[in-house]
C-alpha positions in Angstrom: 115.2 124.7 100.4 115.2 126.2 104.1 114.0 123.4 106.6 111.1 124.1 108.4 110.1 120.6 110.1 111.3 117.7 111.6 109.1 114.9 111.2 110.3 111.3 113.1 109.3 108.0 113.0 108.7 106.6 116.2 109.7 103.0 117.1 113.5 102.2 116.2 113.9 105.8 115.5 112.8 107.6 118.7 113.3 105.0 121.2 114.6 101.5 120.8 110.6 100.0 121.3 111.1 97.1 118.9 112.4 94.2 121.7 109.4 95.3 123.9 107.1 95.0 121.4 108.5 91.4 120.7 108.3 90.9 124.2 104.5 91.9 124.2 103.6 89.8 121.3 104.9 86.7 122.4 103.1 87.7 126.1 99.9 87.5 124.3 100.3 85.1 122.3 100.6 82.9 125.7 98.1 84.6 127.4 96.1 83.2 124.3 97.3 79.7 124.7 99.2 79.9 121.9 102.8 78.0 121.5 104.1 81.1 119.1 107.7 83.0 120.3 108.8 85.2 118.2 112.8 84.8 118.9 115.1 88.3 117.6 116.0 86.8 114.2 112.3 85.7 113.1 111.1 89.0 114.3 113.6 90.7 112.5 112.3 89.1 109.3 108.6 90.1 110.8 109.3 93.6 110.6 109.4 93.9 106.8 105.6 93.4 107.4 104.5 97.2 108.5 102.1 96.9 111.2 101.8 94.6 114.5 98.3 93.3 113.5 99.6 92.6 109.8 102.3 91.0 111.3 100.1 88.4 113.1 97.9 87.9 110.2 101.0 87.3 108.0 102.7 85.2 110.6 98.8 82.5 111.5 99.3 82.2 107.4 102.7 80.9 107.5 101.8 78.5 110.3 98.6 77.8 108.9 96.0 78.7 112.1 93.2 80.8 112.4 93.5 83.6 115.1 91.5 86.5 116.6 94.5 89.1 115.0 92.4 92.1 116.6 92.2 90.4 119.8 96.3 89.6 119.7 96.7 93.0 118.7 94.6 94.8 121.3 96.0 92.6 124.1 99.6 93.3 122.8 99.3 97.2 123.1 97.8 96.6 126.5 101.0 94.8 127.2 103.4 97.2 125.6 101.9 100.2 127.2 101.7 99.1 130.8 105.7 98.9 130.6 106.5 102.1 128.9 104.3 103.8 131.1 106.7 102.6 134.0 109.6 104.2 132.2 111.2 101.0 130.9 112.1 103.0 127.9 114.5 106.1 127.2 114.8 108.2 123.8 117.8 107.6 121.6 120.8 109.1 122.3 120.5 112.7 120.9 116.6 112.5 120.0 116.1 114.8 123.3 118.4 117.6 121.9 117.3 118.3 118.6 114.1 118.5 119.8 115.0 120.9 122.0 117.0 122.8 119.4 114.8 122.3 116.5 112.0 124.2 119.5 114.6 126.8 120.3 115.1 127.4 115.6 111.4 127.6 115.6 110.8 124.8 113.6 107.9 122.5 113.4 107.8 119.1 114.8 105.7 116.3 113.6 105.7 112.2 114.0 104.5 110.1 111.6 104.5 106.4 112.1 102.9 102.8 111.3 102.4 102.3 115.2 99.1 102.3 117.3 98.5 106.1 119.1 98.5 104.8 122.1 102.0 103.7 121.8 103.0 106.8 120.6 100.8 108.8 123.8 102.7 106.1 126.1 106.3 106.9 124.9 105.8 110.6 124.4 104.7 111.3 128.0 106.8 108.8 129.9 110.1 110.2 128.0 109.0 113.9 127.3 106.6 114.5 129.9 103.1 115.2 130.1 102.9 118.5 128.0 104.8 116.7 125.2 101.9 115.9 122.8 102.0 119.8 122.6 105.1 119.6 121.2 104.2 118.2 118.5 102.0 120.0 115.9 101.2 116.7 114.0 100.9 113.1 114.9 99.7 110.6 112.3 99.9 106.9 113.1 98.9 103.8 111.7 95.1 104.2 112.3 95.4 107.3 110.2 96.2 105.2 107.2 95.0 103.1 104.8 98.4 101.5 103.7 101.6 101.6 105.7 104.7 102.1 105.1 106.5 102.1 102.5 103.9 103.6 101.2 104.6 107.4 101.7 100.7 108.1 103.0 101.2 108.5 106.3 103.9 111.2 105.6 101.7 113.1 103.5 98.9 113.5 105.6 101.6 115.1 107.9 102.7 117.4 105.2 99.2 118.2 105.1 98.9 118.9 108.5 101.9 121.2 108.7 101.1 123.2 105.2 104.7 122.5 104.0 106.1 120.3 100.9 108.2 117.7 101.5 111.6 119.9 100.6 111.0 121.9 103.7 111.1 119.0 105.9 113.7 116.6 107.1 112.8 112.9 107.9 114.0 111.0 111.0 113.6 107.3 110.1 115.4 103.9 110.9 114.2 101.6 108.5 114.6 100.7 104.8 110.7 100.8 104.4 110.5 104.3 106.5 113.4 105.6 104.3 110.8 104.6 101.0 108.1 106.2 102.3 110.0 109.6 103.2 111.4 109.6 100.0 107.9 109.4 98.3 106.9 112.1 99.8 109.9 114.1 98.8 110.9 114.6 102.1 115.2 115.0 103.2 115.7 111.9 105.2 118.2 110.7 108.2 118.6 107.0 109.0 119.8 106.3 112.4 119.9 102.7 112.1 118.3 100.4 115.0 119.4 97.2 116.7 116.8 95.4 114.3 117.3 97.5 110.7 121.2 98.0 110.8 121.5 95.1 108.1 119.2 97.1 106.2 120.2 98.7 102.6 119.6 102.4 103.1 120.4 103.3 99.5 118.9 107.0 98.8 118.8 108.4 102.1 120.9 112.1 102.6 122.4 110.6 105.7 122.9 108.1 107.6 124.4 108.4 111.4 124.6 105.9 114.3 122.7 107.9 115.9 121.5 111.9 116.4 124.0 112.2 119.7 126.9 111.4 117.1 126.0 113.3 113.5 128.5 111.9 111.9 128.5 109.1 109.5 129.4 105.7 110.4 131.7 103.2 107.6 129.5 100.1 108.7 126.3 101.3 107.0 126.0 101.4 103.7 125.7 103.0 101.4 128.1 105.5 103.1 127.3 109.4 103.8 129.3 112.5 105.1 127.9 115.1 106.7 130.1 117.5 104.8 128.5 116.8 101.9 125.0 118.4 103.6 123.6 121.5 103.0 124.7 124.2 105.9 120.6 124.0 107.4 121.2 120.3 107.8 125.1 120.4 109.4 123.6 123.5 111.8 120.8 121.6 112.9 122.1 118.1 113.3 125.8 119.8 115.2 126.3 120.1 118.7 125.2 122.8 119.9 123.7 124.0 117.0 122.1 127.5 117.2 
């Protein structure tokens, strides 16, 4: 079926957010007074949890406390925010050209993601600009939802939004849960693996690249993927230079 959207995830996948937002957490968790820090490898385990506030509700279980998880959260995006909106953060190698040829094909473009809207507002405009929530004729985010990924909700409330099934679209993703929920909602998906979900097992994704500046497939991930073995629409669009 003929692609008519590009839908992406947002952190991992449009931008490498995640150590900021680990950076952030364990900011307020001091601000808070508490003795938390979330080091790379726990917070790599963390990130099965989908959702930052989960994450701290999940994590004061584990170590037995009672904490103010709306509070952490709020402060956190504060945090996060006030950085990206200084430019700390750049797109993903390639992210910036399909874009701009997916624009220049006509095709839809939509973001759906577990994340908070204002992180999403925040990384948009201080990589894309200010007119680039225009860009975008669908953004659905974690306070769209009532369960997060993997569950495939999020993604169909874009599909909703666009008036397309999930055969016309193709799926920008970085994780194994954002690959799960793609897939449920029948939607072509590309993994570009991050720096904290390249151990991941990405079993039932169409593709899986280093990233969307080098479209083609990489031995180290697993399990492996060609781009010859694409339909034609996917190869044009995801080429250099495709027209």
């Amino acid at each position: 079926m003929t692609i008519r959207a590009i839908v992406f995830d947002v952190d991992g996948t449009l931008a490498e957010t995640e150590d900021l937002h680990r950076r952030s957490f364990n900011e307020a968790f001091a601000e808070h007074g508490l003795d938390w820090n979330w080091d790379r490898p726990l917070y790599t385990q963390l990130l099965g949890i989908a959702g930052g506030r989960e994450r701290i509700i999940a994590y004061a279980r584990m170590m037995g406390r009672q904490v103010d998880a709306d509070g952490l959260h709020q402060r956190k995006t504060e945090l996060y925010n006030r950085t990206i909106q200084e430019g700390a953060i750049a797109l993903r190698p390639g992210v910036a050209a399909l874009i701009d040829r997916a624009r220049r094909k006509h095709l839809s473009l939509a973001i759906g993601t577990t994340t908070s809207r204002p992180n999403v507002v925040s990384l948009l405009k201080s990589t894309l600009g200010g007119e680039a929530l225009r860009v975008f004729a669908s953004i659905r985010t974690g306070e769209d939802v009532g369960a997060k990924k993997p569950d495939p909700e999020v993604y169909r409330l874009v599909l909703s939004d666009l008036g397309l099934s999930g055969p016309e679209c193709v799926c920008v993703e970085d994780s194994r849960n954002g690959l799960l929920a793609a897939r449920g909602a029948s939607m072509r998906t590309v993994i570009t693996p991050s720096q904290f979900t390249c151990h991941e097992d990405f079993s039932g994704a169409d593709l899986i690249l280093r990233n969307l500046a080098m479209p083609w497939s990489s031995p180290e991930f697993q399990p492996f993927t060609s781009l010859m073995d694409q339909p034609v629409d996917l190869c044009r669009l995801l080429a250099h230079g495709g027209q």
